[in-house]
N, C-alpha and C positions, 0 to 999 in steps of 0.2 A: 498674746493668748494666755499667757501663765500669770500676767494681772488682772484680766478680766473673768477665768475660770481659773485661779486661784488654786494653780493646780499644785502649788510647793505647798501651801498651806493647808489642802486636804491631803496631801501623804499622795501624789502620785505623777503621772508622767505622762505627756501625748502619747507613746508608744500604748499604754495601758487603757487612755481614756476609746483611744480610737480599736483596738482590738474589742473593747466593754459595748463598745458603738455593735461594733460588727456583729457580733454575739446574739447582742440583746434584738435586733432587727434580724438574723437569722433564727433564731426560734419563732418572731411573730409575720415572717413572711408570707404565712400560710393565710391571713387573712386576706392578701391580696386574691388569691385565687377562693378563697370559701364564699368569702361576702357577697360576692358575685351571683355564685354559684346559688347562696341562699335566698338573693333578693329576687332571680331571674322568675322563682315562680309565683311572686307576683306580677310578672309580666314587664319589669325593667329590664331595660338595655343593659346583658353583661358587660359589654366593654366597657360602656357610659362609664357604669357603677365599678369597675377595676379603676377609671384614672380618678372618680371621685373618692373612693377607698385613698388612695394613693397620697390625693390632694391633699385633703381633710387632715389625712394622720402626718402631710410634711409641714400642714398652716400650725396644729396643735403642739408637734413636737418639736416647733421651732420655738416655740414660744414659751414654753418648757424649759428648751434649752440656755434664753438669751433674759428672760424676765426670770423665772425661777430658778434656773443654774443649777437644775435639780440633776440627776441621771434617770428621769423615768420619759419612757416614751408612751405614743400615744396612737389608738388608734379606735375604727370602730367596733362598739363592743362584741362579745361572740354572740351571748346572750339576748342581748338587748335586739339584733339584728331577727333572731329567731323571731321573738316576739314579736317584731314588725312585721314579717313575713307569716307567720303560721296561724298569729293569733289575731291579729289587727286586720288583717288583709283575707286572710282565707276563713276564716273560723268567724268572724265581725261580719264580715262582706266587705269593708270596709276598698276605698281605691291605696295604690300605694300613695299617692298623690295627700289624700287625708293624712296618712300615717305621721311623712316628710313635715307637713304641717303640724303634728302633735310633736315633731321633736326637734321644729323651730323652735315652739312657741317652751320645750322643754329649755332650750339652748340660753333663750332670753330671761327666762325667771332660775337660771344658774345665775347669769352674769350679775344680775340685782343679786343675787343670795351672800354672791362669792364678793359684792362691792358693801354691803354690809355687811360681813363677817358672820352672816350666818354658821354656812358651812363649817369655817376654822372656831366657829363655838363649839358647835358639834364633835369637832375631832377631839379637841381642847379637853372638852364635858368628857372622855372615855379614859376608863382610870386602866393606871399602868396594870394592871395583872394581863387586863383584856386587850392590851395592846399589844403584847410578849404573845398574848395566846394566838392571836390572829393572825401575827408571824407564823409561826406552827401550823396552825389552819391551812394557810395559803399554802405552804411547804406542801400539807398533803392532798391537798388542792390540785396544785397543779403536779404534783407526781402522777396522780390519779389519771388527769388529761395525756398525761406521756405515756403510761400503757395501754389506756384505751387508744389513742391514735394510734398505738403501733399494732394494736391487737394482741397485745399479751392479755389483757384483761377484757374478758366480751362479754354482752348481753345475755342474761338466762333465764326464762320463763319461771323457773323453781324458787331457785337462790338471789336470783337480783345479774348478779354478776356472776361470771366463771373464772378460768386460767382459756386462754386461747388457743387453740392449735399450735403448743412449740416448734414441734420438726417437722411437721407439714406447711408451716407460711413462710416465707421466704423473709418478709418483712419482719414477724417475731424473731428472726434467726440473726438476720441484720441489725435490729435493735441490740439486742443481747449482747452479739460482738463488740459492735460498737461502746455497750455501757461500760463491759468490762477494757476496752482500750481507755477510754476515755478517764476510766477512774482510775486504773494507773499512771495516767498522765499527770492527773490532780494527786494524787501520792509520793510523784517523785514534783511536784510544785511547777510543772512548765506554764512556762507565761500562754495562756490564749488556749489552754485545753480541750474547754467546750467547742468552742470556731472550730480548733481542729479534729477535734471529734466529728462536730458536724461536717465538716469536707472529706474527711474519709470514709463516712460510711453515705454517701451522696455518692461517692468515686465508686464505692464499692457495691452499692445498688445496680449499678452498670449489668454487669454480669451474673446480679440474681434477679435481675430484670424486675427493681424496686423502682429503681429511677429511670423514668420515663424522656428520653431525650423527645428534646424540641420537635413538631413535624416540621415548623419553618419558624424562619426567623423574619417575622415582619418587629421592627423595632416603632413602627410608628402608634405614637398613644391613641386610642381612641377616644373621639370623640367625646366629649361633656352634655351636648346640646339634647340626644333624647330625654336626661332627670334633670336639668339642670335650672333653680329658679320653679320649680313645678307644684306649687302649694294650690291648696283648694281650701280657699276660706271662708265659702259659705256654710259650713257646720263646725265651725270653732264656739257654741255656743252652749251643743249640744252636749248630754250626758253622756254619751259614749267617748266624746273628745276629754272629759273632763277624768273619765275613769284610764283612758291611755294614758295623758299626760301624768298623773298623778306617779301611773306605773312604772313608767320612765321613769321620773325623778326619782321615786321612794327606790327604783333596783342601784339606779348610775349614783347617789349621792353615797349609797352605802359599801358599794362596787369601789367606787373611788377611794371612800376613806380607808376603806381595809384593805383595798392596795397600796396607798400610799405609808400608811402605819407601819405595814407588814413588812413592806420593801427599806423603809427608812429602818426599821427597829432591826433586820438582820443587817445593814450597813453600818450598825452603830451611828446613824444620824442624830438620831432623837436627842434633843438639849436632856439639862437636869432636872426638870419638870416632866419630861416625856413627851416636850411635842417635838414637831416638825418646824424645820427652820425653814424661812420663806413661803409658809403652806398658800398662804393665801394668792400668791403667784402662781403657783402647782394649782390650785383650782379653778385661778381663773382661766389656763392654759386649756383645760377641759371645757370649761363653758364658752371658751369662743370656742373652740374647735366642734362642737356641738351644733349649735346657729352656722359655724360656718360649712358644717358636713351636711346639714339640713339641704339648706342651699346648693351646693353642691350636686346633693341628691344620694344622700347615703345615713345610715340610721346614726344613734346616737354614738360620739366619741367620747374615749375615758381612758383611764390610765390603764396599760396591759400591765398585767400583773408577770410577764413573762421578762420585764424588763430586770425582775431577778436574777437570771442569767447575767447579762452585763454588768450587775453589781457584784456579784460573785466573782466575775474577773477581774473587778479592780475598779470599777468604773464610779466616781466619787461627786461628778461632776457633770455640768450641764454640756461639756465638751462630750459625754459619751452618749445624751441625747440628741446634740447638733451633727453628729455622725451617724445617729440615725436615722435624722431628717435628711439627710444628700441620701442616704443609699435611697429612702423612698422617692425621690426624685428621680436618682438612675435608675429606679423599676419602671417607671411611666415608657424608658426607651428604652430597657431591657428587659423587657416580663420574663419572656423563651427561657430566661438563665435562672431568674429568680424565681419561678413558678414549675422549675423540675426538680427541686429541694422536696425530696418525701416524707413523710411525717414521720418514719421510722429510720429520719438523719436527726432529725431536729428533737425526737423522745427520748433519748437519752439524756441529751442535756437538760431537757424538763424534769427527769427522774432526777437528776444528781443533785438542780439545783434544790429540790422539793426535801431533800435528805439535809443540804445546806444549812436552810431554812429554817429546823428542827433546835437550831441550837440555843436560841432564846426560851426556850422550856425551862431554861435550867435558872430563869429568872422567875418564875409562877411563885406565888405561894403553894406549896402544897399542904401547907399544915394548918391552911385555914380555909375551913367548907365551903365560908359564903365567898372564898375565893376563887379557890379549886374548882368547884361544880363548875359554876359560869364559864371559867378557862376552858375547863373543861367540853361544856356544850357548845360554845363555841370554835373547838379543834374538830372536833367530831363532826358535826351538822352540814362543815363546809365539806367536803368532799360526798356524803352522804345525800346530799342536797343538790348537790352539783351548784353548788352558789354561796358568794363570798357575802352574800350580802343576808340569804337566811343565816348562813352563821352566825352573823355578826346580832341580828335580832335574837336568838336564842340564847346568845352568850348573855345579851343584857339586859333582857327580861329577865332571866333567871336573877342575875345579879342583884338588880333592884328590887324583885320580888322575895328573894332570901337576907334580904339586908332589913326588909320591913317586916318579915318573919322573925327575927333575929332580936329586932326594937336597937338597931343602928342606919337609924334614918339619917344621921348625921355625916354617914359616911356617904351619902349621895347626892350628888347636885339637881340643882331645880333642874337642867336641860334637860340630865338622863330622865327623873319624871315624865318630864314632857315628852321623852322620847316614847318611854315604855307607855305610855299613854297612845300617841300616835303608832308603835307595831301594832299594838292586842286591834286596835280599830284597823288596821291592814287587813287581819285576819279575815276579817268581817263587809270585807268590800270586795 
């Protein structure tokens, strides 16, 4: 195991890699029970879509684990799943059955993208300031996601956002505790912080009646057979097929990169060029897992950005994604346990890792505008936006548009062109 994850010569330890495991699959466990929950009103089979949820993110983060050797796990998106449900399906008319089919057919034009090097052009083409930035991004990104799941932070008709009922929720009160144990833990350096942050305030939800015990323990998976294999290929031809697919791709390719940047660049992964070593493996892990969640019967797969957590504990290696892949396995026969984990166990450690996160700031230019700004708009827009991927278009459109303002055309490559060419036309479809 320690020659083939390599784990003396990334600086770490199976104790580390496997706690980085547990970690990073305890923050993203809550997909098991949402996705479900989100695709049900289109009218699929919750349980179906739990064991394909399940599947999906054990075929993608396997593959992650043992081709790319990465520590990013994988699952289906939060996002991207909305949009198959709210907007494809209820808002379109469209059937879920069409949808499945638009993010086969996304799955398959990944796999050619990622077998030609599109994709790792793409990442490649994104110059370091905007890479450090979109670390920070994400940072506040998913900070963001940890106090609105806990409800520290809610919805307001005036301002956009509030502060949430402190002493009146139970769950704001359990977070709270929680962050402040949890960040003492990481203060005096104990190994598995987060995990044990998240198990004690999971324990301790008990008795502020946060965490909802099990009503029965049926361990057996359900069934596959209502989504499963369920495409409708007589309008793959059609305009409306052609503007879904598109949306997919343009949200999951930009989803992906700036997770994967974000997450490599606070690991200190990134070579001396600034990229990511192995990427092309790490993308292609996503585009089977896409085709094969299709299939399945569940929306598009991609890297969780939540897999920050695990990296934050140590996790260096594709051993702390192959330990994400068995727990998803034991979910299929243990949901009851893993499906009473509250959001306000699991937001704390989203909070702490997002504060992490922040520390590649300290690599930005600040003292050069056509730098700064774009860093800039891209830190800001991701949380704002609620999305990794408008970020990442604001950061680089500004960039390439203030570099040609500026009459340093040379500091830009043909791809970004091409890029900032295809968002401004995004806008516009």
């Amino acid at each position: 195991m320690n020659d083939f994850f390599q784990l003396k010569a990334n600086n770490t330890t199976l104790k580390t890699e496997i706690l980085a495991g547990i970690t990073t699959f305890m923050t993203m466990a809550y997909i098991l029970a949402v996705n479900p929950e989100i695709l049900s009103v289109t009218g699929m089979d919750r349980g179906a879509v739990f064991s394909a949820t399940a599947v999906s993110s054990l075929i993608a983060t396997l593959i992650m684990a043992f081709l790319a050797k990465l520590p990013f796990a994988l699952a289906p998106s939060m996002g991207l799943n909305a949009f198959f449900a709210f907007t494809v399906c209820l808002e379109m008319g469209h059937t879920w059955q069409f949808a499945l089919t638009a993010v086969f057919i996304e799955g398959i034009i990944f796999i050619l993208m990622t077998f030609f090097n599109i994709r790792e052009m793409i990442i490649n083409s994104i110059p370091e300031n905007l890479k450090h930035a979109i670390s920070v991004g994400i940072g506040l990104f998913i900070a963001f996601i940890g106090l609105k799941s806990a409800g520290v932070i809610v919805s307001n008709n005036d301002t956009f956002v509030s502060l949430g009922k402190i002493t009146s929720n139970a769950g704001v009160i359990l977070t709270l505790i929680s962050l402040l144990a949890t960040g003492a833990l990481l203060a005096f350096r104990v190994k598995g912080a987060l995990l044990i942050g998240i198990l004690f305030a999971t324990l301790l939800g008990i008795p502020f009646h946060v965490t909802e015990l099990p009503a029965s323990f049926d361990w057996t998976p359900p069934s596959l057979k209502p989504v499963f294999m369920k495409f409708e290929w007589n309008q793959i031809f059609t305009f409306d097929m052609l503007i879904v697919v598109f949306t997919f791709l343009f949200v999951d390719i930009f989803n992906t990169v700036g997770t994967l940047i974000g997450v490599a660049s606070k690991a200190n992964m990134l070579d001396k060029k600034g990229n990511i070593p192995r990427v092309t493996q790490a993308l292609f892990a996503d585009a089977v897992g896409t085709a094969a969640g299709a299939m399945l019967g569940t929306p598009t797969v991609t890297t969780y950005v939540e897999s920050a957590a695990g990296v934050a504990e140590g996790g260096r290696t594709g051993l702390t994604a192959f330990t994400v892949a068995v727990l998803f396995f034991l979910s299929l026969f243990l949901s009851p346990l893993f499906l009473m984990i509250p959001g306000a166990a699991t937001a704390p450690a989203l909070i702490l890792v997002g504060a992490m996160m922040m520390s590649p700031v300290k690599e930005i230019n600040l003292d050069d505008y056509t730098e700064l700004i774009p860093a800039f708009l891209c830190v800001i827009m991701m949380p704002l936006t609620y999305s990794i991927a408008d970020g990442i278009v604001f950061g680089m459109l500004a960039y390439v548009l203030l570099k040609i303002l500026t009459a340093r055309t040379t500091q830009v490559s043909g791809i970004m062109y091409g890029l900032a060419v295809l968002f401004i036309l995004r806008f516009f479809i």
